[in-house]
C-alpha positions in Angstrom: 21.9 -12.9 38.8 18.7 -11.9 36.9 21.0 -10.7 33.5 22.0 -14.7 34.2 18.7 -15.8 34.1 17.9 -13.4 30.8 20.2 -14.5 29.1 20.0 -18.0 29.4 16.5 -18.1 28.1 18.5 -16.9 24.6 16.4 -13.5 25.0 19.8 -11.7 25.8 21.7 -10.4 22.4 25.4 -8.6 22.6 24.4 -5.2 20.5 26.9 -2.6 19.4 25.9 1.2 20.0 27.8 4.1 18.1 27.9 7.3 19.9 27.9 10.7 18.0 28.6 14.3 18.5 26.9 16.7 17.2 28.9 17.5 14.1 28.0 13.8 13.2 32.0 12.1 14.0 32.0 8.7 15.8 33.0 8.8 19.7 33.2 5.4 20.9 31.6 2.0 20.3 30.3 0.5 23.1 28.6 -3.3 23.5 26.1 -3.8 25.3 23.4 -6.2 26.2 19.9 -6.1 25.2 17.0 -7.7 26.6 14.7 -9.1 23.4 12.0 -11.3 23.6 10.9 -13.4 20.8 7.3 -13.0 19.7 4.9 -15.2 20.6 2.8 -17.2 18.0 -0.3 -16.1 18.6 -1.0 -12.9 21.3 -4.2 -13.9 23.8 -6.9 -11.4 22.7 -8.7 -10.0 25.9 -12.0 -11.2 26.8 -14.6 -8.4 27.0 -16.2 -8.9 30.9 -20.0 -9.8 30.3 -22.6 -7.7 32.2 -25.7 -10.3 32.6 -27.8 -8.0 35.4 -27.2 -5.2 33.8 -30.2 -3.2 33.1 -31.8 -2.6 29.8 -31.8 1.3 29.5 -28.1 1.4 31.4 -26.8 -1.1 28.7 -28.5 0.9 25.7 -26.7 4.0 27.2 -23.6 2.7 27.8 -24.0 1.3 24.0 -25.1 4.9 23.0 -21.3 5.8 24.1 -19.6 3.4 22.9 -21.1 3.5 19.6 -19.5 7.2 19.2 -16.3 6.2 20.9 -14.7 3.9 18.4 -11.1 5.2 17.9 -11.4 5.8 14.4 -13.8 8.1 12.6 -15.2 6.2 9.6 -16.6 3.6 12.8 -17.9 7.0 15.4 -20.0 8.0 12.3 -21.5 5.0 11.4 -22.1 3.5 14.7 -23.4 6.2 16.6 -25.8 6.9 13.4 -27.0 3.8 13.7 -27.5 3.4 17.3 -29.7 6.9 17.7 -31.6 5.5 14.6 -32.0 1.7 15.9 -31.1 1.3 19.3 -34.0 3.1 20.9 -36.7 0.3 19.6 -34.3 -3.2 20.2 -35.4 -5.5 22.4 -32.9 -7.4 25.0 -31.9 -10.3 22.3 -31.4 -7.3 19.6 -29.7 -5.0 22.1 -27.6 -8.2 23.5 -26.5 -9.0 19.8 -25.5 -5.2 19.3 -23.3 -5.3 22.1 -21.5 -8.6 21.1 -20.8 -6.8 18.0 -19.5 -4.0 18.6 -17.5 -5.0 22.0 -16.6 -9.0 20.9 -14.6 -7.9 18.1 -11.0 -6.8 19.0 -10.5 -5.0 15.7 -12.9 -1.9 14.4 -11.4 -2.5 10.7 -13.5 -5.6 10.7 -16.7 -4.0 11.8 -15.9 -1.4 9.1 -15.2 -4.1 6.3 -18.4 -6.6 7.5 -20.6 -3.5 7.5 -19.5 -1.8 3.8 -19.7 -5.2 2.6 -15.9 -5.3 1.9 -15.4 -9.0 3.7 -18.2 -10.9 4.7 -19.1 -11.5 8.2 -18.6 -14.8 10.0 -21.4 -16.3 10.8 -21.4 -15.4 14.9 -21.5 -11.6 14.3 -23.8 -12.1 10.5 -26.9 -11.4 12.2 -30.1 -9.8 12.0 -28.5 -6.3 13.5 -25.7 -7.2 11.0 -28.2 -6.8 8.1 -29.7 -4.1 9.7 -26.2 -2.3 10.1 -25.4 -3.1 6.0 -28.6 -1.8 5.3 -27.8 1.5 7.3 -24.5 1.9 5.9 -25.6 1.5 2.0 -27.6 5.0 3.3 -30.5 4.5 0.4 -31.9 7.6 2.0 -28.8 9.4 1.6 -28.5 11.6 4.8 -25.7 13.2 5.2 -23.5 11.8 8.0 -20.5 14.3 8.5 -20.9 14.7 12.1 -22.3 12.5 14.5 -25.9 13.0 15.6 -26.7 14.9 18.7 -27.2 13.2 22.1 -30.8 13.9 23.9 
């Protein structure tokens, strides 16, 4: 019943498997069906939950983490640089605008490309912690940034 169903939505294709032995000489061709959805035009990109009571000094530490927990390293580095240099002295708007950034934006390459100045930002996430990031990341001081900085 529920091939049936599958297939009827054209999502079912007849496929042809060759088996092999190990010495690399064809056994026997079988057919078989495989499930395949399309792709859809456009994939739903998840809504980070909003945290309105949260309090100030949680939200900077939970930031703090985050910052350092990108997924890739060029982000961990620059981010968590940042937030022990910066974060400390935002206020609620600054801190609020920190955490859009870094949590609205489903892809880190973008960050990475906003803040080197490779694409420019749109204008929801070109902000005043935006410049402040550029500004960071330019690194007119030139610290050395090979590790990230050390948690109190």
């Amino acid at each position: 019943m529920l091939r049936k169903i599958l297939c009827s939505t054209n999502a079912c294709r007849l496929v042809s498997i060759r088996c092999t032995n190990s010495r690399g000489s064809s056994l026997d061709i079988q057919q078989c069906n495989v499930i395949d959805y399309d792709d859809p035009q456009h994939l739903p990109q998840p809504e980070y939950p909003m945290r309105p009571n949260e309090p100030l000094t949680t939200r900077k530490q939970r930031l703090i983490y985050q910052s350092r927990k990108r997924g890739m390293l060029e982000n961990d580095l620059i981010l968590s640089s940042f937030a022990a240099k910066y974060l400390q002295n935002f206020n609620a708007s600054q801190t609020a605008q920190y955490d859009e950034l870094i949590n609205g934006v489903s892809n880190d390459w973008e960050i990475y490309y906003w803040a080197t100045g490779t694409k420019p930002a749109p204008p929801q996430f070109d902000t005043e912690i935006m410049q402040l990031l550029k500004e960071h990341v330019k690194n007119v001081e030139r610290v050395q940034r090979l590790r990230q900085p050390n948690l109190h």
